[in-house]
C-alpha positions as CSV (number, residue, x, y, z in Angstrom):
1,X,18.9,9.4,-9.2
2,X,16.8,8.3,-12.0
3,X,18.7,4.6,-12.1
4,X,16.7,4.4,-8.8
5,X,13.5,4.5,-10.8
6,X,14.5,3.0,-14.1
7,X,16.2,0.2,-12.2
8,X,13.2,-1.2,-10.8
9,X,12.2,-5.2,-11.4
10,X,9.9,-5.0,-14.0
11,X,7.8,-7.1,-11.5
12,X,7.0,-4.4,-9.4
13,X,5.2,-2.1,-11.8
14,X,3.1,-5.4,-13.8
15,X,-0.7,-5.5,-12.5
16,X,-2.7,-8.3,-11.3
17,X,-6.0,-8.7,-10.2
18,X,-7.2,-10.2,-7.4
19,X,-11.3,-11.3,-6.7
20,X,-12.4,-11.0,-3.1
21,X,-16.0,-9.8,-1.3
22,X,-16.6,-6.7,-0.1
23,X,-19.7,-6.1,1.8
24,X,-20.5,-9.7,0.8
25,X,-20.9,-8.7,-2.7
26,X,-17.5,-10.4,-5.0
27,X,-15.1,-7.8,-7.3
28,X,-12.0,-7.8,-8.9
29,X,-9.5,-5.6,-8.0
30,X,-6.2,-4.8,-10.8
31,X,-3.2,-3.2,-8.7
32,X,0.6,-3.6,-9.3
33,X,2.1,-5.8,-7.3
34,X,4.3,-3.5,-5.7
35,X,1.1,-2.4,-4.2
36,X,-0.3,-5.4,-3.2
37,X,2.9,-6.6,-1.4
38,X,2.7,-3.2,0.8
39,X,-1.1,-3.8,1.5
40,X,0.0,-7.2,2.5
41,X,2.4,-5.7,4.6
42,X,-0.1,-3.3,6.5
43,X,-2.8,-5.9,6.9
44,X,0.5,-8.3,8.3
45,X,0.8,-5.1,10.8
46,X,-2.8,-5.0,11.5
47,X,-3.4,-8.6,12.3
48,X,-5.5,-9.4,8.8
49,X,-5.3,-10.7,5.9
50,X,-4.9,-8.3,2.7
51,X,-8.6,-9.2,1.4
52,X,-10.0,-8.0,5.3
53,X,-7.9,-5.1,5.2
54,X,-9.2,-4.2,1.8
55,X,-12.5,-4.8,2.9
56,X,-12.3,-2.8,6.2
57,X,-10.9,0.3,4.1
58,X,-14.0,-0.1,2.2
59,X,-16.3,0.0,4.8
60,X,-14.5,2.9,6.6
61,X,-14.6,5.2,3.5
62,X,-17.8,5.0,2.7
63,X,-18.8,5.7,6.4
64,X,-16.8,8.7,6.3
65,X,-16.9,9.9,2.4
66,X,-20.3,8.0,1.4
67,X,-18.8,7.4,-1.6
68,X,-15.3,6.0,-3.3
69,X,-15.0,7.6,-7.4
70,X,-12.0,5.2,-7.8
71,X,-10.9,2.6,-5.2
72,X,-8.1,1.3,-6.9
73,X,-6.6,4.6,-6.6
74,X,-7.6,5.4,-2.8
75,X,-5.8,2.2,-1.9
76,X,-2.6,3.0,-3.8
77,X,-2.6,6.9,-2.0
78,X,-3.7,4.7,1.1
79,X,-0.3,2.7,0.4
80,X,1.8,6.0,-0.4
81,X,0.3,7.4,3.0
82,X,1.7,4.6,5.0
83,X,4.8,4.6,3.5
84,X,5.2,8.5,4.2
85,X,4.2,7.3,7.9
86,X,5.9,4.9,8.3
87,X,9.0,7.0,7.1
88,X,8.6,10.1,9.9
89,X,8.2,7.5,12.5
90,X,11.2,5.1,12.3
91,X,13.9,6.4,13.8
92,X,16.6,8.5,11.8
93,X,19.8,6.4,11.3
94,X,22.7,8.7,11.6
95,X,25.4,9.0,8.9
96,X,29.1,8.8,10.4
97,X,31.8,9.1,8.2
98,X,35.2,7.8,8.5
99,X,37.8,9.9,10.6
100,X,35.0,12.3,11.8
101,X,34.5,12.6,15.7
């Protein structure tokens, strides 16, 4: 199991940091890239770009919380929460084996 985790592109797991404007004031934002291809992903799904996805997450947790302590780290749970989602609604692929009926 673990060469599923130790196998990874090295890629995945670097950071990078990314500038972009949320509530019209700029910021830099450090994430691996493994995490900014799934945000990418989920704005794709969404109809946005990454940095108006960002920025909408923003906006909706401090209307609801009032507050973000870390944001880097709400966006990779928010990441880890659509993946989990994603996961119970796709459908179940079955597993047939050979010479089972």
């Amino acid at each position: 199991m673990c060469e599923l985790y130790v196998k990874a592109d090295p890629i995945l797991y670097e950071s990078r940091s990314r500038s972009l404007r949320i509530c019209g004031v700029v910021t830099t934002l450090r994430l691996e890239n493994q995490f900014w291809d799934i945000l990418s992903e989920i704005a794709e799904v969404d109809g946005m770009t990454t940095n108006q996805l960002i920025a909408k997450l923003y906006e909706e947790v401090m209307d609801y919380r009032g507050e973000v302590v870390n944001f880097a780290s709400f966006l990779r749970v928010s990441c880890t929460r659509y993946l989990s989602q994603r996961r119970v609604t796709e459908p179940q692929l079955s597993v047939v084996r050979a010479g089972v009926k």
